[in-house]
N, C-alpha and C positions, 0 to 999 in steps of 0.2 A: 384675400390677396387682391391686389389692383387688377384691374384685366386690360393687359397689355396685347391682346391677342391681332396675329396677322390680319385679321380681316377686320377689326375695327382699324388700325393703323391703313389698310390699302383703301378703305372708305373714307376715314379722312382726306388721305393723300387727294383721292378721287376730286372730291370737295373742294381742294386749295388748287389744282390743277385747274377745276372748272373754274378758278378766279385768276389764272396765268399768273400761278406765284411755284416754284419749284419748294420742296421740304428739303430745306437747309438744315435747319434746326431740328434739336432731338426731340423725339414725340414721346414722353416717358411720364407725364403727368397725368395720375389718375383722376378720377372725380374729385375723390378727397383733398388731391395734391392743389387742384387749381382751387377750389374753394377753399382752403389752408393759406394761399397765397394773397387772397383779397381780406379774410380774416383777422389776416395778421396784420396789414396795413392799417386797417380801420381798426384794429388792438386800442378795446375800451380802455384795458390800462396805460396807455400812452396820451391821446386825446381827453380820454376820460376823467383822466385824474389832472394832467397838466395846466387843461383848459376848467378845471372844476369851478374858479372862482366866475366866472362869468355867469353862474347860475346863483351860488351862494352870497357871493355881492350883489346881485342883483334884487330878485323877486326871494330870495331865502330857497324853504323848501319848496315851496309850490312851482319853481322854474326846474324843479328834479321832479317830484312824483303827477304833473301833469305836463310842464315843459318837454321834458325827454319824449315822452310817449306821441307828442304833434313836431316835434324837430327830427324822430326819428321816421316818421311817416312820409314829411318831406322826402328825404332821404329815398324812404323805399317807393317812393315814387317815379325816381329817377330810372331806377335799379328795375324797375319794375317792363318801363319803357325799354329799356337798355338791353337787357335780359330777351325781349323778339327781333331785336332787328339783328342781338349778335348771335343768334339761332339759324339766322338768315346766312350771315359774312363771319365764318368765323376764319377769323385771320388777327396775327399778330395791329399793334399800332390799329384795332380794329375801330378806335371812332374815326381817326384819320381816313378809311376806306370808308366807313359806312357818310360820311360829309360827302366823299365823291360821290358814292356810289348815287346817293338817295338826291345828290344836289348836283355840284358842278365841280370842275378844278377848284375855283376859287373857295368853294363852302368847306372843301375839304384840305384847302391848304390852310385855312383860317382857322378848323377846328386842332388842326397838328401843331399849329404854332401855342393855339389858344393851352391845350392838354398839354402842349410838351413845356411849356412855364410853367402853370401849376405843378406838375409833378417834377421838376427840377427843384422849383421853391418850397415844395411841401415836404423833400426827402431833407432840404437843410434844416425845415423848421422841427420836423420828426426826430432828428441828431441835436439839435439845440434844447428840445425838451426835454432828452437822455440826459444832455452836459448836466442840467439844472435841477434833475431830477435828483442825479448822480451826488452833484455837490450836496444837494440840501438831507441827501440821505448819509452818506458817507463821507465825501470829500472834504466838505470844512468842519460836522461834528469828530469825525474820526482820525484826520488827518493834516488838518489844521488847513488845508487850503484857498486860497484866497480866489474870486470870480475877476481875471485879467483877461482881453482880450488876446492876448500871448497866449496864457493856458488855453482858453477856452477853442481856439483856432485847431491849436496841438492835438488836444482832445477831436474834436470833427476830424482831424488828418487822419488820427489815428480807427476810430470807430468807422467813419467809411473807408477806409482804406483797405480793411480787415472785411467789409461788408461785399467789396468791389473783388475782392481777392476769392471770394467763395464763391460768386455769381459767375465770378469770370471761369472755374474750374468743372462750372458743368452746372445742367439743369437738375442731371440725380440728385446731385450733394444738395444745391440749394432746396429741391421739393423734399427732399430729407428733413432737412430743419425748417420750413416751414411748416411741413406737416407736426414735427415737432411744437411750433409754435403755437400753433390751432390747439391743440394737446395742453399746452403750460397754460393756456391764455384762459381757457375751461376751468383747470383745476386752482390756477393761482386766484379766479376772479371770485371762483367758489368760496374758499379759505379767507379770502379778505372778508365776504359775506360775511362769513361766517363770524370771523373773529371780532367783527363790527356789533355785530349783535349779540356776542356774547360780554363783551367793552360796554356794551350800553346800560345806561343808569336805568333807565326803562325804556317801554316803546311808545313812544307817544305819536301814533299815528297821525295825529292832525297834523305834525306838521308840515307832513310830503304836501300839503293840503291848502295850506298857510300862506295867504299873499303877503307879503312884507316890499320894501322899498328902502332899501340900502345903498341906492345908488349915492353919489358925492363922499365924502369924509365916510360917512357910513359904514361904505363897502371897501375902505382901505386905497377910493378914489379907482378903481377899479371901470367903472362907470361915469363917467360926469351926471352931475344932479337932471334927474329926468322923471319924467313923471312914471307913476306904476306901470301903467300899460306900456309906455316905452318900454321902461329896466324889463319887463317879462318879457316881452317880444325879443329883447337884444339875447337875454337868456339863452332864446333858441337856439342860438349860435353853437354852445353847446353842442347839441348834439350831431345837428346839419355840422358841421366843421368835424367830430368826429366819425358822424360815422358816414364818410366818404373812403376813395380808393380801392372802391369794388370793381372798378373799371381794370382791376389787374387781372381780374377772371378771362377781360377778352384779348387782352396785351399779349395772355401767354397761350392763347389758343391754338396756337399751330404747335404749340410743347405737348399739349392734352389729347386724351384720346377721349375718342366718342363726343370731339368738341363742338358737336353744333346743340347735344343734350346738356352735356356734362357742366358748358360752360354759362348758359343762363339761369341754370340751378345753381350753380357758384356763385354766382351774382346774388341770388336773393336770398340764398340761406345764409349767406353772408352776413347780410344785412339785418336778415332778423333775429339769427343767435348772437348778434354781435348788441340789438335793441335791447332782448328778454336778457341776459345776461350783463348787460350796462345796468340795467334798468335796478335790477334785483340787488347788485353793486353799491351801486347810487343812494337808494332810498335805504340799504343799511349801513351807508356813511352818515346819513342825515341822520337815523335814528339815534347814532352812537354820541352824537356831538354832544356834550355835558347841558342836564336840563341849565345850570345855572355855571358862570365864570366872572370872574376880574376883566374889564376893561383895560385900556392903558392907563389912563389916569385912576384904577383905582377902585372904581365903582364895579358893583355886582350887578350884572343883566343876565336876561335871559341867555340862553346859550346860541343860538340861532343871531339874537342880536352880537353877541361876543365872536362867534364864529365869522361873520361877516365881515367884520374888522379889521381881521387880520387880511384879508384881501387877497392877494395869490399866493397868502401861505397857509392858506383855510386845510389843507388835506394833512401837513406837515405839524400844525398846530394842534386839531384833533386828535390825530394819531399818536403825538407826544402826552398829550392831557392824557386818553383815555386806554392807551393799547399796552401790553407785557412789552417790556423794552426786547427781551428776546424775539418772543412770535414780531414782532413788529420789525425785527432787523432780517429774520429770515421772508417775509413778507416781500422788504422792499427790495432783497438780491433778486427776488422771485422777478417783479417786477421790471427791476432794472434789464433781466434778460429779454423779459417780453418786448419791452420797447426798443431796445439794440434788434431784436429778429423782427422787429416792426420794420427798422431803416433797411436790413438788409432783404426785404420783398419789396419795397420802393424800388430797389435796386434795380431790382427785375424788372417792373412795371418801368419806371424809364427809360432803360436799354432796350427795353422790346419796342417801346414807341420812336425810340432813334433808329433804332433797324429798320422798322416798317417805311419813315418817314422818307429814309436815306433811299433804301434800296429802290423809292422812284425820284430820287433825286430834289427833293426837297431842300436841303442841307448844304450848306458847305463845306466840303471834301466830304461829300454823299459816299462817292466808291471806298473811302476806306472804313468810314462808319458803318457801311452794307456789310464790310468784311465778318466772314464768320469761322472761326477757329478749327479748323479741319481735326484738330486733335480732340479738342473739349466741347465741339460743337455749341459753342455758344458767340454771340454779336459783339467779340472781348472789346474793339476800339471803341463802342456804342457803352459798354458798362464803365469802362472809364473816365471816358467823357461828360457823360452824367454828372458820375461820382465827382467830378475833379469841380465842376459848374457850378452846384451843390453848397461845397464849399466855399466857392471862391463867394458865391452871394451873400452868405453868412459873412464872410469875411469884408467883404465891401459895403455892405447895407447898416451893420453894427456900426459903421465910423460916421456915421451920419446921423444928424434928430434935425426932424421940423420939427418948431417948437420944443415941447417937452416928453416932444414920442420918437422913439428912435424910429427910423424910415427902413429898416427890417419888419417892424410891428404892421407900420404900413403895407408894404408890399408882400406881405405873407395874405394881409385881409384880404388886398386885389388878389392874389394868385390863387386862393381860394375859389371867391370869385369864377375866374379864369377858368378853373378847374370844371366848376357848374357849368359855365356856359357850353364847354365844348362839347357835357354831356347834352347841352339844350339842341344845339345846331342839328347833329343830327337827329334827335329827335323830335324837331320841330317840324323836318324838312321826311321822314319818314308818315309827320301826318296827312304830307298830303300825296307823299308819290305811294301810298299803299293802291296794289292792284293794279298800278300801270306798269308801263315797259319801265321805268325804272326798277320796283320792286314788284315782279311780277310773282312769284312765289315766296311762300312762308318755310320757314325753318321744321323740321322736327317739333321743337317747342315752338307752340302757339297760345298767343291771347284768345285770339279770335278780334275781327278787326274792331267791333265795336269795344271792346275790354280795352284794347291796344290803344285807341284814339280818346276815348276815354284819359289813361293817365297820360299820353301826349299832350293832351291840353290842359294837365292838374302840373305838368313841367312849367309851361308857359308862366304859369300864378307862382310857383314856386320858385323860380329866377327871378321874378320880380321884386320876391320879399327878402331873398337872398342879398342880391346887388343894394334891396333899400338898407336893408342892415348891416351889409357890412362897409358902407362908409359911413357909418355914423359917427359922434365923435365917440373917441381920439382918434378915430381911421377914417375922418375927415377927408385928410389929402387924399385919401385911396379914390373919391370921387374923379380929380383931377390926373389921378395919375393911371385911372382905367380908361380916359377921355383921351389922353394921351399917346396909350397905348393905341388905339383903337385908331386914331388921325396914323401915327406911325406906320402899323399895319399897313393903313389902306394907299400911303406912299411908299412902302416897299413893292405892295402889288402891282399898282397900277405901273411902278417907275421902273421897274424890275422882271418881278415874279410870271406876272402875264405873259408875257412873249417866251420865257425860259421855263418854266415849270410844266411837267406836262401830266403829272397825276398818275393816279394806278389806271392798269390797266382795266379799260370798259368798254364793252361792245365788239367792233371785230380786233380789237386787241388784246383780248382774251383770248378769241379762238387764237389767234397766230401766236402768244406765247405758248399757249397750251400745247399746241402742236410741236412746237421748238422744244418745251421739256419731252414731252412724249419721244421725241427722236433723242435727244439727247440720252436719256435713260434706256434707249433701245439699243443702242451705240454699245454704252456702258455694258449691257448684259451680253451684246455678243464680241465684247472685246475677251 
């Protein structure tokens, strides 16, 4: 059973007191529940499978059985950083605090704005891979449904709506089903393994191994024509783009108990059962793919060249060619849930960063987005809000293409992106305030500072290679449109935000909230 016990809860509280934040929200996630919650976000079967072809058009197998293993590294490098500073600050909207804490107003409004895009644009794009999942499995073989921006809207209204409805009801219910989710995500990924390698004609290990170059016509144009070492590098995308949204471990930190242990351990275990078990996935998708098939026009190739061709219907195609039409229908309902409980932890993870952001007035109309549900104890104007953004992007970004790529496809890459950087900021900015009055003590969980500064500077290289590849083409414009972003930014701040914004509380604004909750709760007990 979780251990809910009064004295880790008054230890906590102690902890969020010492950063002048009052325990609004319910504190009822256990270990499990908050690592369940980043889990399911970075849910292999949503990422994993959606984004598949960016590996398979690409470099073939050798962008799954050595790609995955250095895009997931990336990854847990971030996770890894991330993991002591929020051992340090565990607090809701926690890279929003740790930008102040570790930087300035400015580093910490810039990392809120930077994290609360990404995870706005990632929860529509995580519903949009459901929509398309949904169709290609059911909705138009079974039910004849056609892909209309009408439907497809309807579908997001409906699916977050449904997502916003359970978040908004409380954090038990939600850590119920995510912990659920962490559970399906295990045994569904197992079974797909499985059934992958029992579908295959043999195992022909070389080819997790196997450089190939499918980009242009090749890969179903998935890639524009680029040379090998490009198409593998872009590959990485892959897994970097999966397996993110571990950042929800420290969103919900003021929900978790024993959160300054509980919650950088959610972070990493995250990441690495979410690697070993993508991994084991992946490489028996590859195996299963048919040594030999029909082309479009006809001709018989290798199966790895025939696989690539079909381009982002490479997981749809295999599974048709080689899988029991039953086990293959029960597979993809399986599926389908995991990635619906994927959007509804998103849920979470962006309402906690619009409460954190709000309740120091980041926002506009901060005070009703701070609001917290006295009944259900949860941030309900902050879950909705989200939710309703979410969609509306998905909705406005679809009715748009530069050139021949719709400007959703774009602004998912920036938001991405986006996402990395604002893990970078404060991580960038904790390599150099470690051991000063900024961050004068370590968490519970510790690197130890050389380990720490160590992967601080393995982020720096790993933002780099991120930002080079994800405007590459066709996410071209994302160049322009993260330039953009960044010019806007910096005339909201300066035009604006500067004089009005004033940040979480740091220094003797700590003690004085602290003090004010302290009498307040003192009030409360002898009323």
């Amino acid at each position: 059973m979780p251990d809910y016990s009064d004295v880790d809860k008054h230890a906590d509280l102690q902890v969020l007191h010492s950063m002048g934040y009052a325990q609004e929200l319910e504190r009822r996630m256990s270990s499990f529940s908050n690592f369940a919650v980043s889990f399911s976000i970075i849910c292999i079967l949503s990422g994993g499978i959606n984004s598949l072809a960016q590996a398979t058009a690409g470099a073939g197998g050798a962008a799954i059985g050595i790609g995955w293993p250095i895009g997931c590294f990336v990854s847990f490098v971030f996770a890894m950083a991330m993991a002591q500073i929020s051992s340090a600050y565990p607090t809701a909207g926690g890279l929003y605090h740790w930008g102040s804490i570790l930087g300035n107003r400015f580093t910490g409004w810039l990392t809120a704005w930077f994290n609360l895009l990404g995870l706005v644009t990632v929860l529509g794009a995580i519903n949009v891979g459901t929509y398309y999942f949904f169709m290609g499995t059911f909705g138009t073989p079974y039910f004849g449904l056609e892909d209309t921006t009408t439907f497809r809207i309807l579908f997001l209204v409906v699916i977050t709506g449904l997502q916003a409805l359970i978040n908004h009801m409380g954090i038990g219910l939600t850590a119920k089903l995510t912990d659920f989710s962490g559970y399906l995500i295990f045994v569904t990924a197992i079974l797909l393994s499985l059934a992958c390698l029992i579908a295959a004609d043999s195992f022909d290990f070389a080819r997790l191994f196997t450089f190939s170059n499918f980009s242009g016509a090749a890969g179903g144009n998935v890639w524009p024509e680029t040379s090998s070492t490009w198409v593998f590098l872009l590959g990485l995308l892959l897994p970097i783009y999966t397996i993110t949204g571990y950042d929800a471990s420290a969103h919900t930190s003021e929900e978790t108990v024993k959160a300054a242990t509980a919650v950088p351990r959610g972070m990493i275990s995250s990441v690495l059962w979410s690697a070993l078990f993508g991994y084991i996935m992946l490489c028996s998708f590859v195996l299963m793919i048919p040594a030999q098939a029909p082309l479009a026009d006809g001709t018989v190739a290798d199966g790895m060249t025939a696989a690539a061709s079909q381009g982002w219907n490479v997981f749809f195609w295999s599974m048709d060619t080689q899988m029991n039409p039953i086990v293959k229908d029960v597979l993809y309902l399986a599926i389908l849930l995991c990635q619906w409980l994927c959007g509804l932890a998103t849920v979470t993870s962006v309402s906690r960063m619009i409460f954190a952001f709000s309740r120091d007035g980041g926002l506009p109309a901060s005070k009703a987005l701070a609001k917290v549900s006295p009944k259900f104890r949860t941030p309900v104007a902050a879950i909705w809000t989200g939710s309703i953004l979410s969609v509306l992007f998905v909705w406005g970004s679809s009715l748009i293409t530069i050139g021949e790529t719709p400007v959703y496809t774009i602004v998912v890459s920036c938001t991405v992106i986006f996402l990395f950087f604002s893990f970078a900021i404060p991580i960038t900015l904790g390599l150099f305030a470690w051991g000063t009055s900024k961050w004068p003590a370590q968490g519970p969980w510790n690197l130890g500072e050389g380990v720490f500064k160590l992967f601080a500077g393995l982020t720096v290289l790993a933002m780099i290679l991120i930002f080079v590849l994800g405007v590459q083409p066709p996410n071209g414009p994302a160049l322009y449109v993260t330039v953009g972003f960044l010019v806007l930014t910096g005339v909201i701040w300066f035009g604006f935000e500067k004089r009005r914004f004033r940040g979480p509380p740091i220094g003797e604004e700590v003690k004085r909230r602290a003090a004010e909750i302290a009498a307040a709760e003192k009030a409360v007990g002898q009323a």
